[in-house]
N, C-alpha and C positions, 0 to 999 in steps of 0.2 A: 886258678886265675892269677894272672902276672901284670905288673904297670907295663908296657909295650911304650906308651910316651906320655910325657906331659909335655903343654906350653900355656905360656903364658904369655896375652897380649895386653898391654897397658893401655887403657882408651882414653881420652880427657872428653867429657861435657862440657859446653860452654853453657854459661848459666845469663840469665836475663838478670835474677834479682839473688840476694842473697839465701843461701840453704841453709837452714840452721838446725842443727840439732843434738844431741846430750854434750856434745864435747867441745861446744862453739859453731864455726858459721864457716861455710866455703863463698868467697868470694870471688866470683870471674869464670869459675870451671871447676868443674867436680873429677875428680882422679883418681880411676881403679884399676885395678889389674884382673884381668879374667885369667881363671885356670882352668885348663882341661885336663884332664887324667882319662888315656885312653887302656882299656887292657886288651890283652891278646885276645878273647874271645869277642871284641868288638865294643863293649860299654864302654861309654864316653861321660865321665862325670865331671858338673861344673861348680865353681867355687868362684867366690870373689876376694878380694881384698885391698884393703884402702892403699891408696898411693899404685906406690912400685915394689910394695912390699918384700923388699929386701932382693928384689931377682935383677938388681942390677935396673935391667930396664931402660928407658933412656935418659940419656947422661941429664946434672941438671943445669940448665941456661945460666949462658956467662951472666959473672956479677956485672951488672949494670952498674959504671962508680960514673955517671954524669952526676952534675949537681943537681936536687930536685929542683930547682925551679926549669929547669933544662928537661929533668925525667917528666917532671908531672904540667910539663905549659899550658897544654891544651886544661889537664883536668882545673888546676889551678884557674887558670882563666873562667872556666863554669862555676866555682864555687866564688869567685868573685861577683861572678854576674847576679848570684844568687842572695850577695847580700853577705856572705863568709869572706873578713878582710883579714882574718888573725894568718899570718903568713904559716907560725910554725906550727900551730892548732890543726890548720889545715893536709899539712903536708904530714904529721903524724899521722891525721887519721887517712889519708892516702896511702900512706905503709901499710898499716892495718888490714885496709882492704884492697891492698893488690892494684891499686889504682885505678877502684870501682868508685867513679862520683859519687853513685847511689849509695855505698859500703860507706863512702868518706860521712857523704851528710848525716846517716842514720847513728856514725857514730858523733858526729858533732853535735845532733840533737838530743842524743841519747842521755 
C-alpha cells in the first residue's frame, strides 16, 4: 500500500460565544485544517489539525493599522452603551478577543 494523495482543506467556524479549552479560548472562529491521506488501494484516512498547520494554507489577512477607535467604533460604541467608559481597558480587551463584544466584556468583568 502507497500514499496516491494527500490534501488538505482549511475550514474556519464562526463561533456565537467564546470556546474555551486547555490552551485558552478561540474567539469569533474556530480554525482547522482537515487532511486526507488517500492510498493507491482506495483508503481514505482523515486527520485534523489546529490552524493551517504549517501547509501554507491561506495567506494571513493584511495588518489592519487603522486606529482603534476607527477598527473597534461600532464594538466600542456597545461597550459604552453598556456602562464600559475606560477607553483603553476597553480597546485592550477588544484585542484580546478579536473584536468579540462578548470576548471584550467577559474579559472586562473577568
Amino acid at each position: 500500500m502507497k500514499i496516491r494523495d494527500i490534501r488538505a482543506t482549511t475550514v474556519t467556524v464562526p463561533l456565537e460565544a467564546p470556546l474555551r479549552h486547555a490552551n485558552g479560548c478561540h474567539w469569533g472562529r474556530f480554525v482547522r485544517t482537515i487532511v486526507e491521506v488517500e492510498t493507491d488501494n482506495g483508503l481514505i484516512g482523515l486527520g485534523e489539525m489546529g490552524g493551517f498547520g504549517g501547509f501554507g494554507g491561506a495567506p494571513p489577512p493584511p495588518v489592519d493599522n487603522r486606529p482603534p477607535e476607527e477598527l473597534y467604533a461600532d464594538q466600542l460604541r456597545q461597550l459604552n452603551d453598556m456602562g464600559f467608559f475606560d477607553f483603553d481597558r476597553n480597546v485592550q480587551a477588544l484585542r484580546r478577543s478579536g473584536g468579540s463584544v462578548q470576548g471584550a466584556i467577559n474579559q472586562l468583568l473577568g
